[in-house]
C-alpha positions, 0 to 999 in steps of 0.5 A: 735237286741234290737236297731233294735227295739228300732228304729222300734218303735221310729223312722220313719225309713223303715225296710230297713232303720233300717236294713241297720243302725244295720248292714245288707246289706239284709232286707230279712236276717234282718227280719229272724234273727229279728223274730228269736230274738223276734217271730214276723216279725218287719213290725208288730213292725214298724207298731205299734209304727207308730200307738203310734205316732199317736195323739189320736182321738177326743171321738167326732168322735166315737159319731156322 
């Protein structure tokens, strides 16, 4: 499960994708034994580390 995260956060991988890569054939089963593991869905550590990736906004665009 901790490679599982590690590719949630650092890749562009589906959920699917990582599941499939550590093991499981069933996303659904990934998902029950991920939050089993860590108390939180990895939708939510995939979305997060896709928003790490991001490239910051300017201060600019908060101020018009």
């Amino acid at each position: 499960m901790e490679r599982a995260a590690q590719l949630l956060q650092g890749n562009h991988m589906t959920v699917t994708g990582v599941a499939c890569a550590v093991g499981f054939v069933n996303r659904g089963s990934f998902a029950a034994a991920f939050k089993r593991k860590f108390g939180v869905n990895p939708v939510i550590i995939d979305l997060i580390g896709n928003l790490m990736l991001m490239p910051p906004l300017p201060i600019s665009s908060f101020f018009p």
